[in-house]
C-alpha positions, -999 to +999 in steps of 0.1 A: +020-647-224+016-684-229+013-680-265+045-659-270+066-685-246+069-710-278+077-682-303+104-667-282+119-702-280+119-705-315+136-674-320+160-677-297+167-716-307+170-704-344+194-677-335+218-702-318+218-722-344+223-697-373+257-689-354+265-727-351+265-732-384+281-701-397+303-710-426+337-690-432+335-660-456+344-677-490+357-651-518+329-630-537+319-641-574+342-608-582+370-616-566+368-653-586+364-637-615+396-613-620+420-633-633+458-636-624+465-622-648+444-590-644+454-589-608+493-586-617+490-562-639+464-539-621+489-536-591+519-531-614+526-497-634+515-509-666+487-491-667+512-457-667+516-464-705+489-486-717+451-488-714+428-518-722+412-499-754+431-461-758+466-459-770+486-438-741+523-435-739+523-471-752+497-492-778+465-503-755+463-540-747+434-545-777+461-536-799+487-553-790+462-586-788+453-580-824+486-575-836+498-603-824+471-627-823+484-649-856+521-658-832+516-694-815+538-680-792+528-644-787+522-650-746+557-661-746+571-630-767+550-607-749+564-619-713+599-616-722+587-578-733+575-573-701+607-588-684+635-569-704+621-537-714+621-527-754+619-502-783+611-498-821+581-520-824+556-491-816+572-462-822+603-439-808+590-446-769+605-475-755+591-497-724+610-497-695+617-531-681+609-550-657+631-573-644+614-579-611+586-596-625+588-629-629+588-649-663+556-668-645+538-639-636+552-620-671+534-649-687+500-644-669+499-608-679+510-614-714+481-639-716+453-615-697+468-590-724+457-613-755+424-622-745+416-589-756+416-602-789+381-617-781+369-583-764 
């Protein structure tokens, strides 16, 4: 009994202090790693009409990267897309707009969008 005395001290000393010095729950490596971007337009209805890879209703988001990946200001273009809606650039189906979104937001999607260019 004397021998367990000092190891039930220990555990009960290194308990107490494993509580002490609990740290607030910081964000998983997953969570850090979504972009914006990615974020805005997961919880948006884009992904009604397009897909990262498959051409749906509307072009996937590779190929609208790839198509415009020679425009300086494709992010830009792009945004204002998202914002006002449009038709004629990939076929008969227009896009709906989306005036809610905000050109600051728009702009993050339209740049998750291109970088898959690089995917």
């Amino acid at each position: 009994m004397k021998k367990l005395l000092p190891l039930i001290l220990i555990l009960v000393f290194s308990c107490q202090t494993a509580k002490e010095n609990k740290i607030e729950s910081q964000p998983t490596l997953q969570e850090e790693a979504i972009p914006k971007g990615q974020a805005l337009l997961e919880s948006s209805d884009c992904q009604t009409c397009h897909h990262a890879k498959n051409n749906l209703i509307g072009p996937s988001y590779t190929a609208v990267a790839m198509r415009y990946q020679q425009m300086d200001t494709a992010a830009q273009y792009l945004a204002g897309k998202i914002i006002a809606g449009g038709s004629g650039n990939w076929g008969d189906v227009s896009m709906l707009p989306h005036p809610d979104i905000t050109n600051e937001d728009a702009l993050e999607i339209a740049r998750y969008i291109m970088s898959f260019q690089q995917k």
